[in-house]
C-alpha positions in Angstrom: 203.5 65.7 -45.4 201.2 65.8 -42.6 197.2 65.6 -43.4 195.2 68.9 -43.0 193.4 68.8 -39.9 189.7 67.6 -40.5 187.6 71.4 -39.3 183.5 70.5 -39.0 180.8 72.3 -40.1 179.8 72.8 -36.5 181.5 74.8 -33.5 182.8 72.3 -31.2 180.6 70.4 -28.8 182.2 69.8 -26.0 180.8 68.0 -22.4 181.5 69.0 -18.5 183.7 66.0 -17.6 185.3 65.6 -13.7 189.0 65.7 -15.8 187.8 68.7 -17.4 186.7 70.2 -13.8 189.7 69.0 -12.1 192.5 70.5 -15.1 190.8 73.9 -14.7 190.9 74.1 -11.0 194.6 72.9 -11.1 195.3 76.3 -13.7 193.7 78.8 -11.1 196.0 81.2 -10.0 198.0 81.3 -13.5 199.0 84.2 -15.8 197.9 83.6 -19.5 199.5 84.2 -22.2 198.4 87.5 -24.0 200.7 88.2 -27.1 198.0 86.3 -29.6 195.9 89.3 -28.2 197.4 92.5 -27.8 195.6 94.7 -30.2 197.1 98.4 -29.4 200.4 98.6 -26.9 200.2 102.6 -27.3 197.7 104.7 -27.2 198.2 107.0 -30.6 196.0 109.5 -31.3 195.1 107.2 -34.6 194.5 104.4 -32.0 192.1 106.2 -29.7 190.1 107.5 -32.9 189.8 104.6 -34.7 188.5 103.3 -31.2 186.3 105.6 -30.8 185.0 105.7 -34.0 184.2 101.6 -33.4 181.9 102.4 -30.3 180.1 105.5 -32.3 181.7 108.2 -29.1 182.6 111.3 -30.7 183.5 113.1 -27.6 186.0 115.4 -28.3 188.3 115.2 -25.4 189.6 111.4 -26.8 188.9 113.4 -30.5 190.0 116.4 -31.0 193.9 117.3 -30.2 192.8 121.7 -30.0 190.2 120.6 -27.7 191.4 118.7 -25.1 195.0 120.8 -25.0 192.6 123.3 -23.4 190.9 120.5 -20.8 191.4 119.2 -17.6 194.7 117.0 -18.6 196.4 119.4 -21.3 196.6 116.7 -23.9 194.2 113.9 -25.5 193.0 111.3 -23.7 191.8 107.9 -24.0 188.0 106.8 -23.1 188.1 104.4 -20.1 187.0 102.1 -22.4 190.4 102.1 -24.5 191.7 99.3 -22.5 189.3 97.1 -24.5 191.4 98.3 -27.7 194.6 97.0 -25.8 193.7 93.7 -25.3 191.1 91.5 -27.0 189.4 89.4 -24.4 191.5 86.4 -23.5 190.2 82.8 -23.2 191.4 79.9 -21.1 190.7 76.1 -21.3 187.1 74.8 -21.5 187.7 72.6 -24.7 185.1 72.8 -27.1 182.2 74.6 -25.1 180.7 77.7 -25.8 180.8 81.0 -23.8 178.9 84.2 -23.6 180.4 87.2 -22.0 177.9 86.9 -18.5 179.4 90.2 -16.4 182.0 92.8 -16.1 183.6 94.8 -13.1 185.8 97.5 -13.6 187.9 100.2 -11.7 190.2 103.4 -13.1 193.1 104.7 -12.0 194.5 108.1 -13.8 193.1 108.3 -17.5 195.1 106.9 -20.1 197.2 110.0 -21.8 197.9 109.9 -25.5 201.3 108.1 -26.6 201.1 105.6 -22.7 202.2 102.4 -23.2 199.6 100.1 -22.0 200.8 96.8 -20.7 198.2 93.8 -19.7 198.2 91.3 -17.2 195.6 88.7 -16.9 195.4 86.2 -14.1 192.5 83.3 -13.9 190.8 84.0 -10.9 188.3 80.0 -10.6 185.1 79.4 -11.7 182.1 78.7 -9.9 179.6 75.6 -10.7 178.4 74.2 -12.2 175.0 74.5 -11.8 173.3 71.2 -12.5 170.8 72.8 -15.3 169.3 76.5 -16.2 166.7 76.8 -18.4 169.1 79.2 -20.6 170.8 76.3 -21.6 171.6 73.3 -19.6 174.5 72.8 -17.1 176.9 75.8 -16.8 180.0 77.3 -14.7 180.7 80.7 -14.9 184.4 81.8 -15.0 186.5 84.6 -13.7 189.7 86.2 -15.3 191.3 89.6 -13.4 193.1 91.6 -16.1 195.2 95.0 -15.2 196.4 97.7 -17.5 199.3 99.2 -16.3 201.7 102.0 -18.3 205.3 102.0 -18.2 205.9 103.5 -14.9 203.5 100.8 -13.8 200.9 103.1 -12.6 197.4 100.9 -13.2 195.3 102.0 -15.2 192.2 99.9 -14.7 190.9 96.3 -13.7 188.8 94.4 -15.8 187.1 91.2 -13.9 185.8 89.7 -17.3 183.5 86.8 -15.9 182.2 84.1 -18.8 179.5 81.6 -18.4 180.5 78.3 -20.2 178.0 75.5 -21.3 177.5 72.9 -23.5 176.5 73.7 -27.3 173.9 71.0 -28.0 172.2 72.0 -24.9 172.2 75.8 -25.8 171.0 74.8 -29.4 168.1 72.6 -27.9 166.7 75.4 -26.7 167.0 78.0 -29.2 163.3 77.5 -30.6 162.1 78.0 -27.4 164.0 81.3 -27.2 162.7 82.2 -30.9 162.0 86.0 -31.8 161.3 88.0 -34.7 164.8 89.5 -35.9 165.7 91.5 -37.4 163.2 93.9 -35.9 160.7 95.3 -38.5 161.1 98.7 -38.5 159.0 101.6 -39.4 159.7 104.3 -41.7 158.8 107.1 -38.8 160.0 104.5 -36.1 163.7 104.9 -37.4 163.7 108.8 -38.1 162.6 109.2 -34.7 165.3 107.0 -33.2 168.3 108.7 -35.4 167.2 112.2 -34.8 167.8 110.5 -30.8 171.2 109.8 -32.1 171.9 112.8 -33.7 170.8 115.1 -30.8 173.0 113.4 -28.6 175.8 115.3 -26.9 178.5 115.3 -24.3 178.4 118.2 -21.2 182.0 119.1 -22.3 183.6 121.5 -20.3 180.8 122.7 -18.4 181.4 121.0 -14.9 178.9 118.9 -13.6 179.1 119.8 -9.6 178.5 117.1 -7.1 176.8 119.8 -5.5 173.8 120.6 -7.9 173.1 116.8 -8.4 170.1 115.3 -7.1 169.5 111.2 -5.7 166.8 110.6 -8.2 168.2 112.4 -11.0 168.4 110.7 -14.5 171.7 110.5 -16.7 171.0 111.8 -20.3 170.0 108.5 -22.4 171.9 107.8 -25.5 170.7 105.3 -28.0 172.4 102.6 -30.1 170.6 101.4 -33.3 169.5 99.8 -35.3 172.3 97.6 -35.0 174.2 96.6 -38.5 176.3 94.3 -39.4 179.2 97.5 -40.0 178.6 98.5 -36.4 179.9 95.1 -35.6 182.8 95.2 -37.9 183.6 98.6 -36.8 184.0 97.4 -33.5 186.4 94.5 -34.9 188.4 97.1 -36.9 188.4 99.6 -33.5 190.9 97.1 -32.3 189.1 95.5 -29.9 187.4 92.1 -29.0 188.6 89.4 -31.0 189.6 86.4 -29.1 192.8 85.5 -31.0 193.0 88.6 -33.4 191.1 88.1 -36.7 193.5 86.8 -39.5 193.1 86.1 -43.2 194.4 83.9 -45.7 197.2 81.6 -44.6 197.8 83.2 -41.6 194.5 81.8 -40.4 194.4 78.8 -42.2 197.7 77.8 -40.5 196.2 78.6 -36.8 193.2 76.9 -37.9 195.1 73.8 -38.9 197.1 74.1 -35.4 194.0 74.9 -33.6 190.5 73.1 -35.0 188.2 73.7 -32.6 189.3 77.3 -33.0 187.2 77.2 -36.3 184.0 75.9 -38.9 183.5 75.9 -42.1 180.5 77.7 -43.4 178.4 75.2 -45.4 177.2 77.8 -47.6 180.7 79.6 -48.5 182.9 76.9 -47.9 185.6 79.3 -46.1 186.6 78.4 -42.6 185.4 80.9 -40.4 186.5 81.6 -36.4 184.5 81.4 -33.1 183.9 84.6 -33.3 182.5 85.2 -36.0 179.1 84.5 -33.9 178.9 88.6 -34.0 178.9 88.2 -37.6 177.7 85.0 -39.4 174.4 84.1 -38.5 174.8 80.3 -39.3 177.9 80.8 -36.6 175.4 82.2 -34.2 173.0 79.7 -34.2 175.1 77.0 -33.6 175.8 79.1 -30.4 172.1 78.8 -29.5 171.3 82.3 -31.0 169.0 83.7 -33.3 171.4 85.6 -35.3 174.3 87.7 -35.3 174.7 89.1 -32.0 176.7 91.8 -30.0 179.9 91.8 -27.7 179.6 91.8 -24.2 182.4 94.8 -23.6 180.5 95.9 -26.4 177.6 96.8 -24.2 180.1 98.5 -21.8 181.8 100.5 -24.0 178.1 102.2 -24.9 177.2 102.2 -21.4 180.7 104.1 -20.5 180.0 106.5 -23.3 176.8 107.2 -21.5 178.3 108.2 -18.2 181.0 110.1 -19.9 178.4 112.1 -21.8 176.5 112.7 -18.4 180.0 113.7 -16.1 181.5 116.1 -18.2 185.3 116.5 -19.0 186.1 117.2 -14.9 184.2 114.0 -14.1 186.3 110.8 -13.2 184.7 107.2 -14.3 185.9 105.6 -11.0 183.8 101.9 -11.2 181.2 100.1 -12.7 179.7 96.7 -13.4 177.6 95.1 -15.7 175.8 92.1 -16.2 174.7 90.9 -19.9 171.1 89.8 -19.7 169.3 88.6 -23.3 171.3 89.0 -26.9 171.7 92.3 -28.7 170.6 91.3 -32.2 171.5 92.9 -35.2 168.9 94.9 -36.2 167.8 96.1 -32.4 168.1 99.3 -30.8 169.4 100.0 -27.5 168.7 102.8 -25.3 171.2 103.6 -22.1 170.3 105.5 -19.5 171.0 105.5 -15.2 169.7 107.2 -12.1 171.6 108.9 -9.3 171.1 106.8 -6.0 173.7 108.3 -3.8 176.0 111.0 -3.0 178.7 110.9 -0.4 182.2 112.1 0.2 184.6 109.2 0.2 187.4 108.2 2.1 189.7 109.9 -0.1 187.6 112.6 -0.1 186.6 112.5 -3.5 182.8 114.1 -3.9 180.9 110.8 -5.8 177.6 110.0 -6.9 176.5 106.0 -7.4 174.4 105.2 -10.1 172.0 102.0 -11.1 172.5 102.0 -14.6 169.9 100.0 -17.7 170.4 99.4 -21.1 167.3 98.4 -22.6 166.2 96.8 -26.2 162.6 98.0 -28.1 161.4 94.7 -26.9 161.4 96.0 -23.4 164.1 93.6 -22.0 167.0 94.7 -19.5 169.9 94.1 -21.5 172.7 95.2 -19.2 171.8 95.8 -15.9 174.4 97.6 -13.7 176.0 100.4 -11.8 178.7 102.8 -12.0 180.6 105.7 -9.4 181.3 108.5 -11.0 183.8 111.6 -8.9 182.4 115.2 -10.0 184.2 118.5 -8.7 182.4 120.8 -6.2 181.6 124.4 -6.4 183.5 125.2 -3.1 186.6 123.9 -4.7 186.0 126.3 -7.6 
């Protein structure tokens, strides 16, 4: 019988070698594998409202069947964000170095209807780097995969450019004190009734149209507000079907890819169970030995929100066309976020769609930028009415 593979009690640390360098150039170019990570292949009503439910978006044109029969597409449809619920986030190479989610750039074709197959391809675009040394944490590359969402009659649905910034653990964990904060934040009594009646006043235009023609450069997108971030918020994203990078397994189903795969794993001194990479949105011990405080967010996460935002904002004849983001600073459990965007242009395109561009923010209560980015968003006009 074959000895049990030995699993640490610390994520892998791996080092930036030449052969390292030269075996990911030589996989540039290639289509990964995906079937350890397809989370949803249709989009079921039960899919896109479990989804939903995971990102806290209530809208109901993805919700509410009666609704949306009555809407601009005569059935349900899926947030742009669904595509995140298709596909948890794939990984490629990089042996035993850590990663943080650094920026996303999307684009959307037709939205996704209820009951579309949704198929994924995902191509490793390179990596750039690395840079000799950051004061984030040492040397680092930063990698680019190009995934595409496609339904069965191979219309695309959206592109995903996912890029990652990989590093060296012990470097990252070096400078964690010097990174130190107090989390969770400490709350006031009146601070956090005054940030859920935010929440709870929140609402999407709906089926009033938002014309291209009444919107002004300098106008600000309603703000919506996520927070304070608990450890069921996390988990609810998990259970939405979305992020975890292979699906999250119990039992002897992940023993056995543990066994196959150590440095997919740890084991948690305090509990004794084995416990995956990702758990680092989770398990705060798994978190610091990524260079973190604690328990920390998902970059599509972030998105996600900040698509809710704009969907709130556009109204049910708006079309999300693009929009990028770059994840600046952890989202701590226990923080509050608050996403917001202004209008910076309006033009007529080339395919004479009526858009607006937008700088978007997300911003903690510590004043940080979390997710700086921007976003085009198509809105009808009044002399098409």
């Amino acid at each position: 019988m074959d000895q049990p593979a030995v699993i640490n009690k610390e994520l892998a640390l791996g080092k930036f070698t030449d052969k390292m360098l030269d075996d990911m150039r030589a996989l540039i170019g290639t289509d990964l594998r995906t079937e350890s990570c397809l989370n949803n292949e249709y989009a079921t009503r039960l899919a896109i409202m479990r989804f939903c439910e995971g990102i806290g978006d209530d809208n109901p044109l993805w919700t509410s069947a009666d609704y949306a029969k009555d809407g601009p597409f005569g059935t349900l449809v899926a947030p742009p964000s669904f595509i995140f619920a298709c596909l948890g986030s794939v990984q490629v190479g990089w042996p035993g170095l850590g990663g943080f989610h650094a920026e996303t750039k999307m684009s959307f074709g037709e939205p996704i209807r209820v009951g579309e197959k949704i198929t994924a391809k995902v191509t490793f675009d390179g990596f750039d780097g690395p840079i000799a040394d950051s004061n984030f944490g040492g040397r680092r590359i930063k990698d680019y995969l190009r995934q595409e969402y496609r339904n069965d009659e191979g219309d695309l649905k959206a592109t995903f450019i996912c890029s990652r910034m990989r590093f060296e653990r012990g470097e990252m964990q070096k400078r964690r004190e010097s990174r130190a904060i107090e989390v969770p934040h400490p709350w006031t009594d009146e601070e956090i009734s005054e940030i859920e009646a935010r929440v709870l006043a929140e609402k999407p235009r709906g089926a009033e149209p938002r014309y291209w023609d009444d919107v002004q450069v300098g106008d600000e997108i309603d703000v919506i507000t996520k927070g304070p971030l608990g450890l069921t918020d996390f988990i609810a994203f998990i259970a939405a079907g979305a992020a975890p990078i292979p699906r999250i397994a119990a039992h002897a189903v992940s023993l056995k890819r543990y066994h196959r795969h150590p440095k997919w794993a740890f084991r948690d001194p305090r509990t004794h169970a084995l416990e995956p990479v990702y758990s680092v949105h989770y398990n705060d011990y798994a978190a610091q030995l990524q260079g973190a405080q604690i328990a920390y967010d998902v970059g599509i996460q972030r998105t996600c929100w900040q698509i809710h935002s704009l969907t709130n904002w556009m109204g049910d004849a708006g079309r999300l066309l693009e929009l990028t983001g770059q994840y600046r600073s952890h989202v701590y459990l226990g923080d509050v976020v608050t996403l917001g965007g202004r209008v910076d242009a309006k033009e007529v395109d080339e395919q004479g769609r009526h858009i607006v561009r937008l700088t978007t923010w997300a911003t903690n209560q510590r004043g940080q930028q979390a997710m700086p980015g921007t976003a085009v968003i198509a809105l009808p006009t009044r002399s098409a009415v």
